[in-house]
TIBA-331678 format. One record per residue (C-alpha): residue in three letters; x, y, z. Coordinates in steps of 0.1 Angstrom, whole numbers, plus 5000, padded with zeros to 4 digits. Layout:
BEGIN
ALAXYZ;...
//
This chain:
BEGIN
UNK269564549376;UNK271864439348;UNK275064239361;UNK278564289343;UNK280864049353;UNK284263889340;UNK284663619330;UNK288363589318;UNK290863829308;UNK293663789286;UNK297363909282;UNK297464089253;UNK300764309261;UNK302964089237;UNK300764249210;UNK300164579221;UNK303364769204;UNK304964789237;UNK304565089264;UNK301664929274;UNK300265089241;UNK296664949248;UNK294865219225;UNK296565039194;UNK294064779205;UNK291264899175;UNK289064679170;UNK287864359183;UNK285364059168;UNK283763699181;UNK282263399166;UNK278663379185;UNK280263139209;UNK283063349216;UNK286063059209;UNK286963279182;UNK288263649189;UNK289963889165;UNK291964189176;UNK292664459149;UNK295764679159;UNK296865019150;UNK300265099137;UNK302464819154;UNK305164719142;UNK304464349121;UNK300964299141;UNK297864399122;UNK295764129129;UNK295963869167;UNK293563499162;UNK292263349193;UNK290563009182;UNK290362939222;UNK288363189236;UNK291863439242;UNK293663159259;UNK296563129234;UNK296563419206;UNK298363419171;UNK299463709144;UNK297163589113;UNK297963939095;UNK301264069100;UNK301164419092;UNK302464739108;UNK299364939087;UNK296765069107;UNK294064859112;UNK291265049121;UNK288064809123;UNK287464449121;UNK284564219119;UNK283363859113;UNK280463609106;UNK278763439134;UNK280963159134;UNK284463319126;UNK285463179096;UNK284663509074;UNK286163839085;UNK286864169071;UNK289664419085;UNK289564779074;UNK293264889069;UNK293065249070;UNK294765409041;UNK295065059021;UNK291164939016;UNK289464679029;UNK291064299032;UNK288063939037;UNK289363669047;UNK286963329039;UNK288963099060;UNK289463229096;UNK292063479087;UNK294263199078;UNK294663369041;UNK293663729033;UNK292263908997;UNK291764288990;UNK288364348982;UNK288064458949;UNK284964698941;UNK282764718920;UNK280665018909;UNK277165098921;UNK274865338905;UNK271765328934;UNK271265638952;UNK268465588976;UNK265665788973;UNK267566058952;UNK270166198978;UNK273566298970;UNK276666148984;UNK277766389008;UNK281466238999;UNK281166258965;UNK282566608948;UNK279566518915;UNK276966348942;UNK277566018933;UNK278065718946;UNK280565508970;UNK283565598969;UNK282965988962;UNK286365978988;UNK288165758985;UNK287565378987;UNK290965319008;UNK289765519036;UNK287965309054;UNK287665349090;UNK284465139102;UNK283264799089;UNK280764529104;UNK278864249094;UNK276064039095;UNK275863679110;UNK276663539075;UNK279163769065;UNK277263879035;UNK275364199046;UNK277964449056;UNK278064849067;UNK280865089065;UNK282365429076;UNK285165609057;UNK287065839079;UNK285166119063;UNK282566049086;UNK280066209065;UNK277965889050;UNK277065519059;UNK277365249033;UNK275964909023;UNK276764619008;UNK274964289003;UNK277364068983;UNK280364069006;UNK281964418995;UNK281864368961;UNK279264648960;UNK278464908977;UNK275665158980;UNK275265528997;UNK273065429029;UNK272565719048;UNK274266119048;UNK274966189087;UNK273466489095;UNK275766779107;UNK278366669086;UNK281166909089;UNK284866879071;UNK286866719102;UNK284766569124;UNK286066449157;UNK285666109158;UNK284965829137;UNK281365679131;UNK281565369150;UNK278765109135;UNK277164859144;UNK274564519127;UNK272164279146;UNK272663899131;UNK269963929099;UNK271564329091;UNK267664489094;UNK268864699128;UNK271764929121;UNK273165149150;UNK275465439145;UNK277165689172;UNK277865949156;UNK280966179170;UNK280866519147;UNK280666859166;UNK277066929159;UNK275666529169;UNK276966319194;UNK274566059202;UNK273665729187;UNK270865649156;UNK268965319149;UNK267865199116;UNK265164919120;UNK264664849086;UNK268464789070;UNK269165129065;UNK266465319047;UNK265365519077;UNK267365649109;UNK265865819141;UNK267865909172;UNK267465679206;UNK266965819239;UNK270065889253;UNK268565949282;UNK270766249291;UNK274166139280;UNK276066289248;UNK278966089227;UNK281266069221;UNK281265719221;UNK284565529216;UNK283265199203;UNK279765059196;UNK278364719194;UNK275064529195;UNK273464199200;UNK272263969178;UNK268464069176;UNK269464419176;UNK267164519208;UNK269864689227;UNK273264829222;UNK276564869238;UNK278465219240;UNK281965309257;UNK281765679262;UNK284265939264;UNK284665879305;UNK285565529296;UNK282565409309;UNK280465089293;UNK276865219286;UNK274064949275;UNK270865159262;UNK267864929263;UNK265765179233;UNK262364979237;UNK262465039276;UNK263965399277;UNK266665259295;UNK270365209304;UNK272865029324;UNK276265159333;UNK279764999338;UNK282465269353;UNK285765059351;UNK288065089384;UNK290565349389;UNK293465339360;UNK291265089340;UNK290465219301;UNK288165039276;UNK288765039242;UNK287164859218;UNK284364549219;UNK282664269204;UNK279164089217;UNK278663739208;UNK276263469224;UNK273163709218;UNK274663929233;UNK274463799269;UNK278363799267;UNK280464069257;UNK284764079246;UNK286764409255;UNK289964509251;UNK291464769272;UNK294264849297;UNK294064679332;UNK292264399345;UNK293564289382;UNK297464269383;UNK297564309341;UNK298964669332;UNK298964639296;UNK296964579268;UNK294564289279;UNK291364139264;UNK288564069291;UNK285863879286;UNK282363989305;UNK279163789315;UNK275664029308;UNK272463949323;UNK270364159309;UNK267564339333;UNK264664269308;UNK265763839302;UNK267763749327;UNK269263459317;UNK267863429285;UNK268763569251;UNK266763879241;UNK265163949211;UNK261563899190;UNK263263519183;UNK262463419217;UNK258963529217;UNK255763319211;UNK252663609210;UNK249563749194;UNK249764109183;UNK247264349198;UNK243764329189;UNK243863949184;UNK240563819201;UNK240463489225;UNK237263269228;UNK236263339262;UNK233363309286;UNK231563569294;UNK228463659319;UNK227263269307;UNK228063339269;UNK231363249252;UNK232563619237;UNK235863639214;UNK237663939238;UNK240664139226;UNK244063959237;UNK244964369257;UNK241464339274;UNK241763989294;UNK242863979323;UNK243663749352;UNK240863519362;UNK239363549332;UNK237663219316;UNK239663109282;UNK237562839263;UNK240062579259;UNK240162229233;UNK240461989257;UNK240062109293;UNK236462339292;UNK236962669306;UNK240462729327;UNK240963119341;UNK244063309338;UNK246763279358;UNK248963509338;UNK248963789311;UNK252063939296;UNK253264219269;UNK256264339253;UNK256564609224;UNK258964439195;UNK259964589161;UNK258664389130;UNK260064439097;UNK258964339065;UNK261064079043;UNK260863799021;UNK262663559043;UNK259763309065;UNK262163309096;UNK261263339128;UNK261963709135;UNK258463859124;UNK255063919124;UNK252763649102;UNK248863639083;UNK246863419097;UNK244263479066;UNK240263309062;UNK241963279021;UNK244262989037;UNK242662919073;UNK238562889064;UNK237762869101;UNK239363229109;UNK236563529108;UNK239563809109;UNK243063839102;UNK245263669127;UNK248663829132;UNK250763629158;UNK254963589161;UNK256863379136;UNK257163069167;UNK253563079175;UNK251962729171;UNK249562659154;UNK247462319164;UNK247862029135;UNK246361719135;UNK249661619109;UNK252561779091;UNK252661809053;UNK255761699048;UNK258661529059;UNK260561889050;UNK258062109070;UNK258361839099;UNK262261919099;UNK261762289093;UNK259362229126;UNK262562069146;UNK264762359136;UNK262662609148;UNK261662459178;UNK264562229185;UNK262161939187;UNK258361779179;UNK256161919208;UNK252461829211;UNK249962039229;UNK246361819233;UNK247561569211;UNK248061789182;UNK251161899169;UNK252762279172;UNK253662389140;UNK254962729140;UNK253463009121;UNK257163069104;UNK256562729088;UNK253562759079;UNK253562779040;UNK249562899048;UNK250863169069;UNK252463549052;UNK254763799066;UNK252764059076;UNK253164379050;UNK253464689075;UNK256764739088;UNK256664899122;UNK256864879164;UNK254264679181;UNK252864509213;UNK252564159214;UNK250963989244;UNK250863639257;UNK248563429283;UNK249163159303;UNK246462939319;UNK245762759354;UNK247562429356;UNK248962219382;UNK252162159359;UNK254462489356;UNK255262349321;UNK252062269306;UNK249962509276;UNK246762459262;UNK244962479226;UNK242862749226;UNK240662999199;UNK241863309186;UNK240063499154;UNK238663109147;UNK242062949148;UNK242862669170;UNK246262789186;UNK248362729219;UNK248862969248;UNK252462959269;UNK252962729298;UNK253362989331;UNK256962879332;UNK257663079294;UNK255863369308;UNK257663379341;UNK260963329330;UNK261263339291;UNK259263509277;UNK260963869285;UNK257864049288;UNK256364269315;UNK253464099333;UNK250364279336;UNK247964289370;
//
């Protein structure tokens, strides 16, 4: 079972308008570390925007305002961050909300795929309402890539250049004149997985774009309907956080058809929240904590069913995709066998060490998108164009080593250490991961997967092996990653 527990909470009834006026509370945002919080408040008198730069221990006014500040959100480590003031446009600050700008825009004549604004009276694009009107704003780890809601409620908008532009994203179906809520929003760290909850009278329920907006499909709600107060992700974008309208803290797990549950204690309301630390940590603001009446801002610890301990996410996952075949041995012959087909005890023909047998097999489905960028979030091409001694594509995770006898370069050595946090050697060659591979390329079909991964006999919990897959020398997982950080389901 997933554990929810706090941390730390907060006084935050100095701020709260007085009357214990906790729903003024609107918004909240976090550096990834959490040191830095943000509070966005709602028609207080003189408070718009409350700083923490100490994880809530001490709390300033960076934005005195009694406007209503209806959404807020920040870069991964705090120092840009955007406040939607409802009726007055969108202010960015670039310096930790120390100084503050009004985002000026700029027009934008891209309509995806034809569609009309459902805002716009002529169809066109953002702001067919009215560009002050912005209710719902968040951002990606660098601040760059936003989303955003008007209070229309009708559409979802993009940006890629800070606000300067913006583009119609996405017309939410069942659109209606007044909706009843607000579409809360929100971004994983790179901005390719989007969640919305959507709170109209004809859709209550939450969406998922995987691939930065151009496509939306509902998650299993698994029986519960919105609407949802407040919405929120983590960093890899693999599950998402939902207050619903019994004030309870849902966490829907999409890849696993599965949820996790928070009801707060008698009297006790949540309002608004922020993950940070890959989302294994989580900021809310709401009414009572212990002895605190007021407005209070609580931080909670998550361990996640599906990692405990560990952050979740395609980052933290070394694998081959289905299909990929390992040199075995076989009824006296060595036989390349599809990665889904071994199983334990198996024989895996090895560099160094002969034949070793399974000791573990493991899977996990992961979402790959397509992009430009070589990081570490993908699927990569192992092609016989750059690798001569592989007979068939090779498609493994962007932190799957491949065996070197040398690096290239001094830059793809430190490229190496960023990814991996260090040099490691496995039978004295070195791992080179398939993200920094200049050899390797993102593979081009967008989609969900299953990856699997294999670890080997050994009488050290922490040692791999080099072994063959499609021709390529690579390196299986020591049974300590597949046990306990890998975040896959082991298979008999």
């Amino acid at each position: 079972m997933t554990s929810i527990t706090p941390i730390s909470a907060a006084d935050f009834s100095t701020y709260d308008g007085g009357n214990n006026n906790y729903q003024a509370m609107k918004g909240v945002a976090s550096s990834t570390d959490g040191s830095i919080i943000y509070v966005s408040m709602n028609n207080v008198s003189d408070i718009g925007v409350v700083r923490s730069t100490d994880s809530g221990t001490t709390w300033s006014i960076v934005y005195p305002s009694s406007a209503s500040f209806t959404s807020i959100a920040c870069s991964s480590d705090g120092n840009i961050v955007y406040a939607a003031n409802l009726g007055n446009g969108l202010f960015k600050s670039t310096d930790a909300g120390n100084t503050w700008n009004q985002v000026t825009f700029l027009p934008d004549s891209t309509l995806p795929g034809g569609l009309a604004n459902p805002e716009s009276p002529t169809g066109g694009v953002f702001p067919g309402y009215d560009l002050f009107n912005i209710d719902q704003i968040a951002c990606d780890s660098t601040g760059n890539k936003l989303i955003m809601t008007t209070n229309a409620a009708a559409s979802i908008y993009r940006s890629t250049d800070g606000g300067s532009t913006w583009s119609f994203l996405y017309a939410i179906p069942g659109y209606i004149t007044n909706p009843n809520g607000p579409t809360y929003i929100s971004s994983n760290a790179d901005g390719t997985i989007l969640y919305a909850a959507l709170n109209n009278t004809s859709a209550k329920n939450i969406i998922v774009s995987k691939d930065s907006g151009a496509t939306w499909t509902s998650i299993n709600m698994l029986g519960l309907s919105g609407p949802f107060a407040t919405l929120g992700t983590n960093s890899y974008g693999d599950f998402v956080f939902g207050v619903d309208s019994n004030s309870s803290l849902n966490i829907f797990y999409p890849t696993h058809a599965d949820k996790s549950l928070l009801v707060p204690s008698a009297g006790n309301t949540l309002v608004a929240l922020a993950s940070y630390n890959n989302g294994n940590n989580i900021i809310i603001s709401q009414n009572n904590y212990q002895t605190i009446t007021g407005g209070v801002v609580v931080r909670y610890s998550i361990v996640n069913k599906y990692s405990p301990g560990q952050p979740p996410g395609p980052s933290s996952i070394t694998c081959f995709k289905d299909d990929s075949k390992i040199l075995c041995f076989k009824e006296g012959n060595e036989v390349y066998v599809k990665v889904q087909d071994i199983r334990n005890g198996d024989l895996v023909k090895t560099l160094k060490d002969g034949y070793v047998s399974v000791n573990m097999i493991g899977k996990r489905d992961i979402y790959h998108n397509v992009s430009n960028e070589m990081i570490k979030d993908r699927l990569y091409k192992c092609s016989q164009s750059e690798y001569p001694e592989v007979f068939e594509d090779l498609i493994i995770t962007g932190t799957h080593s491949i065996l070197v006898d040398s690096f290239t370069s001094e830059e793809q050595r430190e490229k190496t250490i960023k990814v991996n946090g260090k040099i490691y050697v496995t039978d004295n060659k070195y791992r080179l991961p398939a993200c920094v591979d200049s050899r390797a390329s993102v593979y081009e079909t967008s989609g969900d997967y299953t990856v699997y991964h294999l670890a080997l006999e050994n009488d050290d919990y922490f040692m791999n092996y080099g072994i063959y897959a499609n021709g390529l020398l690579v390196e299986t997982c020591s049974k300590r990653y597949l046990k306990e950080l890998s975040n896959m389901v082991l298979i008999e």
